[in-house]
Structures are given as C-alpha cells and as structure tokens.
N, C-alpha and C positions, 0 to 999 in steps of 0.2 A: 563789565563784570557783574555791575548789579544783577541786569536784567539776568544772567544764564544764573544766576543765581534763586530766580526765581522762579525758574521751571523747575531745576534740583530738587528743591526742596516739597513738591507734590508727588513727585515721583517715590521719595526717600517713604513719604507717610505710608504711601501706596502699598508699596511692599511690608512695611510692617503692621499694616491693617489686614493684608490677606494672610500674614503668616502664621500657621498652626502648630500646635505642641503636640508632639507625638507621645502617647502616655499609656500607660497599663489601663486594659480593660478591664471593669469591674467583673466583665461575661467573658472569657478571652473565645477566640473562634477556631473550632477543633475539625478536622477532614480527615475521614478512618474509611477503607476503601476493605472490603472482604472479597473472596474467592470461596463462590461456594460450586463445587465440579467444575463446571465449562463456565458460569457466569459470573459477574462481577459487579457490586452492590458500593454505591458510592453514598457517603452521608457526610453533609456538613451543616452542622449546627455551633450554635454557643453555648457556654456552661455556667450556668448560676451557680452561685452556692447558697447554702439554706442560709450562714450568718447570725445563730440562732432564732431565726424565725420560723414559726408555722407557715408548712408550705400547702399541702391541703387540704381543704373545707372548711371549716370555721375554728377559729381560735376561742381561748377557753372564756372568753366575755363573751362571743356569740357574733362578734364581728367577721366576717370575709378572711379568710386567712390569703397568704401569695397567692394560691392558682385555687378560687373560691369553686366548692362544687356546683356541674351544670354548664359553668362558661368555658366558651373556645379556650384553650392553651396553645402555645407555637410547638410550644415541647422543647425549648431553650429561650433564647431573649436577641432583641436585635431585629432583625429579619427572621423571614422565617426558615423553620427549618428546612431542608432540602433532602432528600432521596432520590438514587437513580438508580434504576435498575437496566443492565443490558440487555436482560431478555425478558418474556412473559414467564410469570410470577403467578403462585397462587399464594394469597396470605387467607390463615385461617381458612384454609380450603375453598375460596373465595377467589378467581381469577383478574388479573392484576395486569395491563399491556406492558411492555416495558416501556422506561419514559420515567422523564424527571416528574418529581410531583415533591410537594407542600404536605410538610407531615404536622397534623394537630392532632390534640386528643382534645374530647369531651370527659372529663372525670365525674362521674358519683361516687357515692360512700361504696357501695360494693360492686359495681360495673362503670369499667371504661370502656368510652367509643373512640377509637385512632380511625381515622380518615386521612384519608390520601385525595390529596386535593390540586386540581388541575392546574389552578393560576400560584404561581411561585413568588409574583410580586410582590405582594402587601408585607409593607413592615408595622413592624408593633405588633400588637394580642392577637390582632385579625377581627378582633369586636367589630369594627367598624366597615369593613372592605367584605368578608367573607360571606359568600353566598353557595349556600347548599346544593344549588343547582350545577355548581362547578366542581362537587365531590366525583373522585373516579370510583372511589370505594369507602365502605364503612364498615368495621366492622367491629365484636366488643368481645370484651376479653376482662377477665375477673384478678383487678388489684391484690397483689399479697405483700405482709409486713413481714419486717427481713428483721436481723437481730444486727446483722450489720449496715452500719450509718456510712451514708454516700454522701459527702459535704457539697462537691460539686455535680452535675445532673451528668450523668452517663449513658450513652447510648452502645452498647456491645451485641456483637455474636456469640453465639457458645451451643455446644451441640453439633458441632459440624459435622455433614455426611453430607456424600456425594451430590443428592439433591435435597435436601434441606439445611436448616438452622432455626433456631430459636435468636428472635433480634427483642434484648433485655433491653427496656427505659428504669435505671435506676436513678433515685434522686429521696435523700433523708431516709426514713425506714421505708418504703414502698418502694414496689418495682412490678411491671406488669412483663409477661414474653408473649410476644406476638409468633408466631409460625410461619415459617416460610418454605415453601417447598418449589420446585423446578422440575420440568421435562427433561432432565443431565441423559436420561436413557434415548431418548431420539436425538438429543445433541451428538452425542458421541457414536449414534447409526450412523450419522450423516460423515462424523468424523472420519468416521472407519471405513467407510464406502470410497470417499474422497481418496483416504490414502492408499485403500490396497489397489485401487484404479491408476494408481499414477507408479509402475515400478517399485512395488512395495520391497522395503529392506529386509536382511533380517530380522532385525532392531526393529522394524516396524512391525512384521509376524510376531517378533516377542512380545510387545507392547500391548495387542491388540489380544492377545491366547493370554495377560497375564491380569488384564482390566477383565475377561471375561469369569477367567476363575476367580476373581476377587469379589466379584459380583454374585457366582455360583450360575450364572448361565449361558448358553450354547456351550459343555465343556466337549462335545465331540469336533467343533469348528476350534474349541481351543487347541484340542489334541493337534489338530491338523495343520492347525499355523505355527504349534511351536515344532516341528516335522520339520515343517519347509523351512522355519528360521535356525535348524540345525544343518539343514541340509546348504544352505547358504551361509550359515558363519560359521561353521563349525562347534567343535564341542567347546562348552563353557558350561562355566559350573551356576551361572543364575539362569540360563536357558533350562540345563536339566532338573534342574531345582524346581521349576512353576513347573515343568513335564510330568515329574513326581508326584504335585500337590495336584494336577488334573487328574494323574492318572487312578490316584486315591479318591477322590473325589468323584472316579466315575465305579469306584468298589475295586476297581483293578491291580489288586495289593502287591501282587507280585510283578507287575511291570512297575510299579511306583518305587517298589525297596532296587529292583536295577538302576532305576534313574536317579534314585539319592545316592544311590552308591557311589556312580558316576558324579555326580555334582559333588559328594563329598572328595573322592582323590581328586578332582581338579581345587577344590574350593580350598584344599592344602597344600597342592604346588602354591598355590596364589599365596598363599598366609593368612587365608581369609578367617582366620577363626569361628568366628560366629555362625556361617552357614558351614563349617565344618560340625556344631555344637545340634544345629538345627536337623543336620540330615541326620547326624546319629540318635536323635530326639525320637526321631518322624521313623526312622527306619525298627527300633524298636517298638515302636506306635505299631506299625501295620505289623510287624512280624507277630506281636500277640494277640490280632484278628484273623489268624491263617492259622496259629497252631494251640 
C-alpha cells in the first residue's frame, strides 16, 4: 500500500500544477462580421479600455502616452488584430485582394497610416516581429476628435450602401473612418446571368427588374423581366408596384398610374396598407406631371 501510495501522490501535484483559472479579461475579445451587397467582412479584435489614461501621444509631462505617436499599434491588445475580406476590396480607393490580413495603424498628431499586413501571427505591439516588406497595403487617413467618449476601443461599419461603407476605429475622443468600397455591380452581373440561365422564376424576373430599378439602371430589361414575372406568377400587388416605379422612372406616367392602380386594388384585397398608402402617394405624384 506504501509503495501505490507513492506514485498517487506525483500524479495528484501533476494536475494541480497544470491547472488554470479561467478569469475576466482585462481586453475581452470581440468578432462582428458585416454584409456589405454580395460581400462579407469579418473582424476580430480585443477592446481596451482608456481606464483614465492618455491614450495618444504624449501625456501632459511629456512622457509616451498608451499608443505613443510614430509606433506600430495592433489596433486592440492581445494578438493582433485580424480582418478578412471575401472578396477584392478597394480601401481609400487603393485595391485590397481579399484574404485575411493583420490590421495596424501608425498614429501621428494629425495623420494616420492603417496597414493591412500579410503575416497575422505576431502577438504583442508588433514592435518586434513586424516588417514592412509584409504590408499588403497602406494607406492614411486624417484622425478626428469626437465630443463623444468611447471607454472601450470600437471598431464599427456605418454608411452602408450596396458597395461601400465607412469602417470607424473609435477609441477616447478620437476616431478615424477608413472607406471601403466593392465591385457589388459585377458581383451581381454574374448573379443574374447565373440565375436567369438556370429556368429563371417569377420571383426571380421580379428580383432582378426590382435590384435594377433600385439601382436606376437597365430600366427597359427591368420592364421586361417584370412582363415575364407577371406573365408567370400572375397579378400581385408588389410585382405591379416595381412595374409602376419602372415605368415612371422610364417618364411613362401614364402606364405607371395603370400599374399602381392595379397594385393598389390588389395590395387591399391583401390588407396590405402601407403599399396601399404608397400607390395613392405615387399615383397623385405622376398624375400632377400629366396635367
């Protein structure tokens, strides 16, 4: 009994030497994934908080503040931070592959450099690992002071359109917006080519006649697919509704007040109120362009 007794007890330490405490991060780590048109924009970073400290350039003795002007920054803490984009990308008008990349900035007092940087590895600042020859892009973009205080570092979208966005670094009073913009218009050639090739629906003729007039262009290919998507699903009151807004939209007032009409008595068999609100909106709209 001695002896098993004294293999037990190396074992027992064993385990309580490897074992770790799981505990609140000082930086916790945050993953926000946006849709911008057809693409899809992943970012995961960690979030500092300021804690009342100066965070950029030098504090008021003259010493190095958090994230001193001039030196690499991750753009959160921990690892670095991360971005991935599904497709090619132009930032600041500036062409972008798609592909995961390593997001730093270089700060000055009145210009930052954000770089998109190939090796994703390096944890910490990147002082020590990060070499310039591995930047995929750089480009600068001029810091502004906000009235509202961000405690923890934020990285957001805002501005969304079809193929762009504004992607905001806020963090204490400062925040810079980088530009983002996409090919969404050849994405969705491709789209559309694909689907009306393959036994296109109604649903799909409307689909495609209701992205064109939302866009404002081909509106004579609109006319024609929302034709065919009437001529296969029949009458519906949001078919004739985009029919309307084509047909106005190509000056065609008087075929547009037909087709609201029509989407308006179906759109109130349905109880649809609102495009019932819409077409008598639209139908008085064009009728005092005619007389």
């Amino acid at each position: 009994m001695k002896v098993v007794g004294l293999f037990i007890l190396p074992l027992v330490w064993t385990t309580i030497g490897w074992s770790q405490i799981t505990h609140p991060k000082a930086s916790p780590f945050t993953k926000t994934e946006q849709v911008i048109g057809l693409s899809k924009i992943s970012l995961e970073y960690s979030r500092p908080a300021v804690r009342k400290r100066k965070v950029f350039g030098l504090q008021a003795d003259g010493t190095p503040a958090l994230v001193p002007y001039g030196r690499i920054w991750r753009v959160g803490a921990n690892e670095s931070t991360k971005i991935t984009f599904d497709s090619d990308v132009k930032i600041e008008g500036k062409n972008l592959p798609k592909g995961t990349y390593a997001l730093y900035i270089f700060p000055y007092e009145n210009l930052w450099e954000v770089v998109f940087h190939k090796n994703t590895s390096h944890w910490g600042d990147g002082r020590d690992n990060y070499n310039p020859e591995e930047d995929a892009l750089r480009v600068s973009v001029i810091p502004l002071k906000t009235l509202a205080f961000q405690e923890n570092l934020l990285i957001y979208f805002d501005e969304l359109q079809h193929d762009s966005a504004q992607m905001i670094i806020h963090w204490a009073s400062t925040k810079v917006q980088v530009s983002l913009s996409l090919d969404t218009t050849s994405m969705m050639d491709m789209e559309i080519q694909q689907k009306l090739e393959d036994n296109p629906s109604a649903q799909t003729y409307y689909e495609v006649a209701r992205y064109y007039q939302e866009q404002g262009i081909r509106l004579e290919e609109a006319l024609s697919y929302l034709e065919r998507a009437l001529e296969k699903g029949g009458d519906t009151y949001y078919f004739f509704r985009v029919k309307a807004l084509v047909e106005a939209d190509l000056g065609n007032y008087e075929a547009a007040i037909v087709s609201a009409g029509k989407s308006l008595i179906l759109a109130d068999a349905e109880n649809k109120d609102e495009f019932v609100r819409l077409n008598q909106k639209s139908i008085a709209l064009w009728k005092s362009k005619l007389y």
